[in-house]
Backbone as CSV, one residue per row, in Angstrom:
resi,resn,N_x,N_y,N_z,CA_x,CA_y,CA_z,C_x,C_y,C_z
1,UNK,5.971,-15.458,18.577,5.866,-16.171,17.330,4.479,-15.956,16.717
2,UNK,3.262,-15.808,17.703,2.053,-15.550,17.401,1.820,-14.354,16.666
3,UNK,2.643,-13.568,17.439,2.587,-11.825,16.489,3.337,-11.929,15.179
4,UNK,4.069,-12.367,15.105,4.946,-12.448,13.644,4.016,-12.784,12.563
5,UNK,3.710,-14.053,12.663,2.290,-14.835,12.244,1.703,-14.063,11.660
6,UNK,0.762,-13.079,12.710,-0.435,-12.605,12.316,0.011,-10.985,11.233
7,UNK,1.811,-10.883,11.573,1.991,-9.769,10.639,2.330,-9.865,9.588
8,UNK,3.058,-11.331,9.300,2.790,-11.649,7.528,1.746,-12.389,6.931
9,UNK,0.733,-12.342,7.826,-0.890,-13.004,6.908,-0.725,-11.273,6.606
10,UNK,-1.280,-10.549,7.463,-1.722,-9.240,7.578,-1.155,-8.491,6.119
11,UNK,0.229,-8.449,6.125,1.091,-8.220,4.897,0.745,-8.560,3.512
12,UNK,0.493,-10.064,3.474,0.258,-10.648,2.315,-1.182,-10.387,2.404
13,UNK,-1.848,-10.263,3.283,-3.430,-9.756,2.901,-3.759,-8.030,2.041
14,UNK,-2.712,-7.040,2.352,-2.858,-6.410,2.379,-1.864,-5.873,0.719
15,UNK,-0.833,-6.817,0.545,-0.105,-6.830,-0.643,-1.293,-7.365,-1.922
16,UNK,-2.148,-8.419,-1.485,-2.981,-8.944,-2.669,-4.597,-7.511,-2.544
17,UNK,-4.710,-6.507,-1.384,-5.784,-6.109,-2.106,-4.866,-4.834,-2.620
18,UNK,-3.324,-3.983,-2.274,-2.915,-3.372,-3.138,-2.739,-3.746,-4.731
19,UNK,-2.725,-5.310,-5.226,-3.169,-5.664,-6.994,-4.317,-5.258,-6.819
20,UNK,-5.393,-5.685,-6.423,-6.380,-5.574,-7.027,-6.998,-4.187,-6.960
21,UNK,-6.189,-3.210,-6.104,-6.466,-1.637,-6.246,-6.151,-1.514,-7.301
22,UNK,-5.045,-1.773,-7.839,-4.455,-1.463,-9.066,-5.177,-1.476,-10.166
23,UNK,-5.646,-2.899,-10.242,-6.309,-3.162,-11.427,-7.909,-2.921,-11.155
24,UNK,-7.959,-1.960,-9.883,-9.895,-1.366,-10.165,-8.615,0.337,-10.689
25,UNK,-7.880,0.551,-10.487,-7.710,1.953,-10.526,-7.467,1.711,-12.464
26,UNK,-6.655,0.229,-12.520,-6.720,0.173,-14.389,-8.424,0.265,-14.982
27,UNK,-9.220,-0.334,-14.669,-10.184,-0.374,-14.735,-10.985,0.461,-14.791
28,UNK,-11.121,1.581,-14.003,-11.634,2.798,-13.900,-11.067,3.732,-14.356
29,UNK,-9.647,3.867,-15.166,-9.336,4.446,-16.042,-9.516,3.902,-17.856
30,UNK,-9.900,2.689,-17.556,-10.412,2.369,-18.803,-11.743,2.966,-19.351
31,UNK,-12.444,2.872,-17.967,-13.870,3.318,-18.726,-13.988,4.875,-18.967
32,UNK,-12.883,5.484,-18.441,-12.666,7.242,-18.734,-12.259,7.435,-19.670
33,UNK,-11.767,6.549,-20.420,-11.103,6.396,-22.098,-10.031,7.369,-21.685
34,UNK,-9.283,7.297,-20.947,-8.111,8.002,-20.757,-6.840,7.227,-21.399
35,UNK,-5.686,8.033,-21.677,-4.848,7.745,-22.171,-3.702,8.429,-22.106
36,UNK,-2.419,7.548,-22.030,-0.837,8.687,-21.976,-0.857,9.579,-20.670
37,UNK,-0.314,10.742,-20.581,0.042,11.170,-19.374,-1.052,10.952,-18.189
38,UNK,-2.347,11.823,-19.272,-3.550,11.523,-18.153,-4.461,10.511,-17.194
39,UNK,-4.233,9.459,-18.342,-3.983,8.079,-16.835,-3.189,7.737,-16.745
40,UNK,-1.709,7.847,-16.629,-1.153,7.783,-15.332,-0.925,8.631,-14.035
41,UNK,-1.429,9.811,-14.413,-1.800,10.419,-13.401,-2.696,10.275,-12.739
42,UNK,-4.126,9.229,-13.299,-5.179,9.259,-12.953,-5.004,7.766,-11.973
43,UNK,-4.168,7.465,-12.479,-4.036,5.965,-11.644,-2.994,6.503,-10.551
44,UNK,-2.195,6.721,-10.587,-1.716,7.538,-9.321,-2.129,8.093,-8.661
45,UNK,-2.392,8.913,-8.724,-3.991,9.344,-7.734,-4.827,8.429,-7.308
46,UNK,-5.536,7.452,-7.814,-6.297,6.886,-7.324,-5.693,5.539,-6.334
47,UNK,-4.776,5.389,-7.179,-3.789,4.384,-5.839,-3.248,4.906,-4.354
48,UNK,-2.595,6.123,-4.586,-2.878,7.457,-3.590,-3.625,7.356,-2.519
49,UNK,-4.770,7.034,-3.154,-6.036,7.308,-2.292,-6.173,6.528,-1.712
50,UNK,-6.716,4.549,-2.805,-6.700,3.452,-2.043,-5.474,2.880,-1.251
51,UNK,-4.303,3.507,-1.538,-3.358,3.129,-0.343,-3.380,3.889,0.904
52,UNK,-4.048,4.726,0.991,-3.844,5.526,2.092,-3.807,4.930,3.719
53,UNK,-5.151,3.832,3.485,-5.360,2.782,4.909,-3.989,1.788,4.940
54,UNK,-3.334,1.648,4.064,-1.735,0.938,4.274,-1.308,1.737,4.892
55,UNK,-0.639,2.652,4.599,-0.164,3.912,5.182,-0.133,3.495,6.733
56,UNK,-1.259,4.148,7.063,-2.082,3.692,8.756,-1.528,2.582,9.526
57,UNK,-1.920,1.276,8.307,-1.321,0.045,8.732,0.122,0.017,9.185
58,UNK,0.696,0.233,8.842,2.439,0.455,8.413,2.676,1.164,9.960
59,UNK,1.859,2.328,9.710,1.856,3.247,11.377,1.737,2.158,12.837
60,UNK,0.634,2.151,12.552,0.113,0.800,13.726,1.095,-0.460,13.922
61,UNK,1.792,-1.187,12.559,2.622,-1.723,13.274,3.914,-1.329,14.018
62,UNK,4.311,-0.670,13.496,5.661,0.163,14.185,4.971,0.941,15.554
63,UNK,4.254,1.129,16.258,3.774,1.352,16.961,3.315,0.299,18.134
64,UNK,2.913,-0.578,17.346,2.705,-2.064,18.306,4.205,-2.723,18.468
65,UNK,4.960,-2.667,17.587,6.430,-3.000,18.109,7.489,-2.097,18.522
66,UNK,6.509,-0.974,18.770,7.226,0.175,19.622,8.896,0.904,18.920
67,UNK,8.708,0.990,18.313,9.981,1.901,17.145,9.457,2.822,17.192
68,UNK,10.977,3.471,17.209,11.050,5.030,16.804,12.941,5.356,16.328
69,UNK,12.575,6.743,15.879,13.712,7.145,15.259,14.433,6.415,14.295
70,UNK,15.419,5.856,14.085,15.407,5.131,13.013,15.205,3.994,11.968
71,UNK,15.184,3.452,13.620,14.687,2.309,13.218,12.587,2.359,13.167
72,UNK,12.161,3.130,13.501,11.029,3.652,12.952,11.111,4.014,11.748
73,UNK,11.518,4.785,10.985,12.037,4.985,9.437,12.226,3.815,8.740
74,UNK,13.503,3.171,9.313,13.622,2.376,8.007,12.199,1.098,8.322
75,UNK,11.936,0.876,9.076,10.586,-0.187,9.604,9.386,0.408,8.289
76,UNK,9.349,1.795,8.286,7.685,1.881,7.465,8.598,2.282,6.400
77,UNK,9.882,2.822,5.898,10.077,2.861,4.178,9.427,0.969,3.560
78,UNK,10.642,0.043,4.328,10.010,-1.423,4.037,8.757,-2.073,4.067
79,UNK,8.285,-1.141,4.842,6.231,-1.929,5.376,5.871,-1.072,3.784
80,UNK,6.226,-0.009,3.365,5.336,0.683,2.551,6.117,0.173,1.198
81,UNK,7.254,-0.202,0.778,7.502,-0.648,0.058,7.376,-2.196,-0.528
82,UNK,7.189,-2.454,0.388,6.427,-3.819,0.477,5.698,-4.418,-0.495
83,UNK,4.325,-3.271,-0.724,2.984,-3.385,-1.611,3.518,-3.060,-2.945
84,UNK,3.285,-4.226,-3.717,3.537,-3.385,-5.223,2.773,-2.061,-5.521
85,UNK,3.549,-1.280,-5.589,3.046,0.081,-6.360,3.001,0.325,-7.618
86,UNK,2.109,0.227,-8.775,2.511,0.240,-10.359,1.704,1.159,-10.687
């Protein structure tokens, strides 16, 4: 029950700094005066990037609860879908 716990703080910790990636990646495409295709490419990319340590995360738990094969799959499509992506 203790591990569960600590994997939806972990979740919701990790869902509130994917917003606020978002809105440094809006942010830092604001000050590039970018616009139309080129920031959203530019924000994609840069979310890309700052999601990458989710990624990891997502790894590590399916790993600490020992999955594999499919149920490894569908475990990190949901861990990674999880985080709003915009």
């Amino acid at each position: 029950m203790k591990k569960i716990i600590i994997v939806l703080l972990a979740g919701l910790f990790t869902a509130n700094l994917a917003f606020a990636d978002h809105a440094s990646c809006e942010a830092k495409a604001a000050e590039k005066n970018l616009r139309g295709a080129a920031k959203a490419s530019f924000i994609k990319k840069c979310e890309r990037e700052t999601n990458a340590p989710m990624k990891n995360d997502c790894a590590a738990q399916a790993a600490e609860k020992k999955l594999a094969g499919a149920a490894k799959a569908n475990f990190m499509k949901k861990c990674q879908s999880a985080t709003p992506a915009k």
